[in-house]
C-alpha positions, -999 to 999 in steps of 0.1 A, spaced: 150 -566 552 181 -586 576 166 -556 601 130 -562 599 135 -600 599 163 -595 631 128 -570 643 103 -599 644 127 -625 665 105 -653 672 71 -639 671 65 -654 639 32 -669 646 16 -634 650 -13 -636 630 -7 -597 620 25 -602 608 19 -639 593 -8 -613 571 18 -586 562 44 -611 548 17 -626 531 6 -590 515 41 -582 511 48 -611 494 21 -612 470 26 -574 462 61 -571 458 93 -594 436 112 -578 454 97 -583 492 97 -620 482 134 -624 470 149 -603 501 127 -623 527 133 -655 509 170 -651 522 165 -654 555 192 -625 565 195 -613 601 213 -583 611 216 -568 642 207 -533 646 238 -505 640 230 -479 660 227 -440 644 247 -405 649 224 -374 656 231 -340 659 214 -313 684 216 -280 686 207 -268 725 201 -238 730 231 -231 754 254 -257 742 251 -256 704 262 -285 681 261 -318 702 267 -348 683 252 -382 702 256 -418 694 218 -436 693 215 -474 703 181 -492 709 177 -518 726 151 -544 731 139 -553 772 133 -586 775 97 -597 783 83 -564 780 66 -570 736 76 -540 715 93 -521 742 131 -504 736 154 -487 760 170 -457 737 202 -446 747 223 -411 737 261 -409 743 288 -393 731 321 -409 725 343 -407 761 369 -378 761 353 -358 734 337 -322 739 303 -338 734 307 -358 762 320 -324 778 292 -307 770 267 -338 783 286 -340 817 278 -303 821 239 -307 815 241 -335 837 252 -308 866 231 -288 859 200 -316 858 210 -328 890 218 -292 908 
């Protein structure tokens, strides 16, 4: 719930969502008790795993991020953590990409 609520921000005159917090809140105990908190949490990023084709395994790190000015849109970004061998292995498609 901290999420969604950390989602909305500001734009809490939007006539949509005033609607689904009202649905929500007439439909569910438990919808009511979380958003009566008033929790914010930022968004923790997520751990993926690939398999490529040429590379195998590659585990990535997943943050998203919210541009400014620009309603609803997110920059996603991939890394891997610096010195391992999937950032080894992303280095290499990068050469690859730009050769």
């Amino acid at each position: 719930m901290a999420g969604f609520r950390q989602s909305v921000g500001t734009d809490t005159d939007d006539p949509q969502f005033i609607e689904l917090v009202g649905e929500l809140s007439l439909t569910s105990p438990l919808f009511r008790r979380l958003w009566g908190r008033h929790e914010i949490r930022v968004r923790q990023g997520a751990s993926l795993r690939f398999e490529h084709p040429q590379l195998g395994e590659l585990r990535v790190d997943r943050e998203k991020l919210a541009v400014t000015g620009n309603e609803g849109m997110i920059l996603v970004i991939y890394h891997a953590a610096a010195g391992s061998t999937d950032a080894d292995k992303l280095a290499l498609l990068a050469s690859t990409a730009a050769g």
